[in-house]
C-alpha positions in Angstrom: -36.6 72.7 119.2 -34.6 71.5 116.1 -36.8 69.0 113.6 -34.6 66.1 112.3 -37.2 64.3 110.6 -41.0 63.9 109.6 -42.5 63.9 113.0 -39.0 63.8 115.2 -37.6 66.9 117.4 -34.9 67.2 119.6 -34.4 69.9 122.5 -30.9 70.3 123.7 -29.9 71.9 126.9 -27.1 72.3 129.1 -26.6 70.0 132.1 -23.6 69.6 134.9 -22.8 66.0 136.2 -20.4 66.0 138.8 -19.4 69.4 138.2 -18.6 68.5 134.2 -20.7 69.9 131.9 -22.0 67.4 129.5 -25.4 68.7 128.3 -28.6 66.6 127.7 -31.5 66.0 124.8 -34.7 65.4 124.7 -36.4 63.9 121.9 -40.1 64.3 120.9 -41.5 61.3 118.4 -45.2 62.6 117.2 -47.1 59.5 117.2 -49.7 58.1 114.4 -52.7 59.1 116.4 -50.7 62.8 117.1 -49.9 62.0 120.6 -46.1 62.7 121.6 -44.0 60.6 122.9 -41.2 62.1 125.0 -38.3 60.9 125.6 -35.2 61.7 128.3 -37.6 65.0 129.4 -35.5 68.4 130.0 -36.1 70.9 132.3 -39.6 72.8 131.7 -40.5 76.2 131.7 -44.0 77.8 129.9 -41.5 78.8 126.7 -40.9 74.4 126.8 -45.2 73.9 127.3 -45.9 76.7 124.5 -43.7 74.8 122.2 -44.4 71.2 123.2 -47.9 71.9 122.6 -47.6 73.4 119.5 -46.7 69.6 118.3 -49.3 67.8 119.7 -50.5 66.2 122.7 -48.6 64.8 125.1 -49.4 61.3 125.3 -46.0 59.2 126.7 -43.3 60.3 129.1 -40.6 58.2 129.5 -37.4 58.2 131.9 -35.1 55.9 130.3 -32.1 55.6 132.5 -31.6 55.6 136.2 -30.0 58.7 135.5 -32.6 60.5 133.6 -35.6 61.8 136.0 -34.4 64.8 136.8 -37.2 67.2 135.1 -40.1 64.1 135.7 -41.7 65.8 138.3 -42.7 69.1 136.8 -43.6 67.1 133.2 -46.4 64.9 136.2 -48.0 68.2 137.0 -47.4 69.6 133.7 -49.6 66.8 132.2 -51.3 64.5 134.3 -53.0 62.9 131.5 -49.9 61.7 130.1 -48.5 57.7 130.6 -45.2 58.1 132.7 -43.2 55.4 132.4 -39.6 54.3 134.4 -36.7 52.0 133.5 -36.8 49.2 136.3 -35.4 50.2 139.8 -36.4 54.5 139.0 -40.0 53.5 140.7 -37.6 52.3 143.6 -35.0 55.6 143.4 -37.4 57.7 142.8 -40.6 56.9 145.7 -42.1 60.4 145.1 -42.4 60.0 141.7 -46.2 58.2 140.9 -44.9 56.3 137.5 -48.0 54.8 135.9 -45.6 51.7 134.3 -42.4 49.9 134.7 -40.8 49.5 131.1 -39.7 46.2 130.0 -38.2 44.3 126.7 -41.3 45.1 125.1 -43.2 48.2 123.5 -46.2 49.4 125.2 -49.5 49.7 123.7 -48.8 53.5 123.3 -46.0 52.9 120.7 -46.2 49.4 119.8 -45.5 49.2 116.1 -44.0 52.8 115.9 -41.2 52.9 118.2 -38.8 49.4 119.4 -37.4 48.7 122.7 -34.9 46.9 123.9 -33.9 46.8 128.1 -30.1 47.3 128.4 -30.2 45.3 131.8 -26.6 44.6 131.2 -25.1 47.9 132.2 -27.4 47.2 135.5 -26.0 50.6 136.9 -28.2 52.7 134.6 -30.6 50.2 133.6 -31.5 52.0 130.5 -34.3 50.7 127.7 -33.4 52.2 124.5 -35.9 52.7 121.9 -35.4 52.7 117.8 -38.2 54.9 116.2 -38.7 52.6 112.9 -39.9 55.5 110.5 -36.9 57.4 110.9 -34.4 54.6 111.8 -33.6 56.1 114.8 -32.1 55.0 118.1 -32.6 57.0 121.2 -30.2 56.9 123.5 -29.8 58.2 127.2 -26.1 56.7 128.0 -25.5 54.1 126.4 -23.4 55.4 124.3 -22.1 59.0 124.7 -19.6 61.6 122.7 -17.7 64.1 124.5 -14.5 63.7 123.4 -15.4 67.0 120.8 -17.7 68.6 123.7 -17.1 73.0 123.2 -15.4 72.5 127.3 -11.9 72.2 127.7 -12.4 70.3 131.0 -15.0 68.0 129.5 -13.0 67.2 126.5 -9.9 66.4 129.5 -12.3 64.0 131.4 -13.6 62.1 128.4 -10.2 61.8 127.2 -9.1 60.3 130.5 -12.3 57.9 130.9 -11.8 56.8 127.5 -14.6 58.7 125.6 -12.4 59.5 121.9 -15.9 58.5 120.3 -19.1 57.6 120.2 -19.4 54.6 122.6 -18.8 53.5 126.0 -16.0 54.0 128.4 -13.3 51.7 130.5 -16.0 51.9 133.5 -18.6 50.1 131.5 -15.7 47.7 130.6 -15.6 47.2 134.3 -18.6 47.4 135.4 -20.4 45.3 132.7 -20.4 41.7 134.6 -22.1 39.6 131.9 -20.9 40.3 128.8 -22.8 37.8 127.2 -26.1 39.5 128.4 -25.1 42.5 127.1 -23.8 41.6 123.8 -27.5 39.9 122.8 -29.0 43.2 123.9 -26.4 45.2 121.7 -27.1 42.6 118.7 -30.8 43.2 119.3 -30.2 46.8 118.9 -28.0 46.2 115.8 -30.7 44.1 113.8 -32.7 47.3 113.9 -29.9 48.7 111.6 -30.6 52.7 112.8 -29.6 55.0 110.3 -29.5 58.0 113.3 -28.4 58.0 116.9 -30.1 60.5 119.2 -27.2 61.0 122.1 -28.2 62.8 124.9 -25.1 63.5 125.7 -22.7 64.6 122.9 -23.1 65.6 119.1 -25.6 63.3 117.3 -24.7 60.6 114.2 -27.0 61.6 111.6 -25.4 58.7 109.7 -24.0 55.3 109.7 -25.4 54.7 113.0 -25.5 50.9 113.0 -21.3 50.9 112.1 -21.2 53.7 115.1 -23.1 50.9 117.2 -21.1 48.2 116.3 -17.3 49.5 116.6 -18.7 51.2 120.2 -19.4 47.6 121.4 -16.6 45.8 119.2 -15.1 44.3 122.4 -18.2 42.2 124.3 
């Protein structure tokens, strides 16, 4: 678990998608009241619970993306207690998954005040909410926006080179697939009055600085 900031962790691992490795991150915001709030949740073993639990209690899970559920399960059984929460349509993709709340435009009680949302409903094919964690002026992301274009695989470098990933940002398929651009360019502006500092990617090397520039060239051409 690497510390990036009073109170903010990440865990990286390494995670295939369509046969490409492109790795995953998890990050872990410790909350006022010392509850955690977990974000993009990796796969869990007891070396993952011994060191989750060293920070705190789990209080928030949340799967951000439409893509992101992957490791849900075992973190429900892991700690019932916890508040799971889904982007919209994951309580639809994933029936055997008992979330406790949709997420929305809006922060729930849990974080309100600590930790910003905003529902990317434009790219509708991941419907991801991404979150900005005020203390540390950081943006979580699970896809919308990646970096593999310096990613350690050969083949991984080739595909984002060929999908158009030579930095942090989208890629021609979200140029395609993104039908209302005006939609998403009020949610991107949202995002960009938070003026984040740091960008959590989950997939891809992380921009410790200069994060609102990053956000802005990335979606340059709504």
């Amino acid at each position: 678990m690497l510390q990036l900031a009073h109170d903010l962790w990440v865990e990286t691992r390494r995670l295939r998608f369509l046969g490409v490795e492109t790795g995953t991150r998890m990050t872990i915001v410790r909350l006022s009241d010392g509850g955690l709030f977990v974000h993009s949740p990796v796969s869990f073993d007891e070396s993952t619970r011994e060191t989750i639990d060293a920070l705190g209690p789990v209080k928030c899970v949340v799967a951000p993306s439409l893509f992101h559920h992957l490791s849900v399960g075992v973190w429900m059984k892991a700690y019932p207690q916890a508040v799971f929460c889904a982007c919209p349509g994951l309580e639809r993709k994933r029936l055997d998954l008992n979330f406790t709340r949709v997420l929305g435009d809006e922060p729930e009680e849990e974080w309100g005040g600590e930790i910003d949302q905003v529902f990317f409903g434009a790219r509708s094919f991941e419907n991801e909410v991404v979150f900005f964690h005020r203390r540390s002026r950081t943006l979580l992301c699970a896809d919308a926006l990646f970096n593999l274009a310096g990613h350690p695989s050969r083949l991984t470098r080739v595909v984002a080179r060929v999908i158009g990933n030579r930095a942090p940002g989208a890629t021609f398929v979200e140029r395609l697939l993104i039908r209302d651009r005006a939609a998403a360019r009020e949610q991107v502006d949202r995002m960009l009055a938070w003026r984040p500092e740091r960008i959590i990617l989950a997939h891809g090397e992380m921009i410790e600085t200069g994060g609102e520039e990053v956000l802005r060239r990335a979606y340059a051409w709504l």
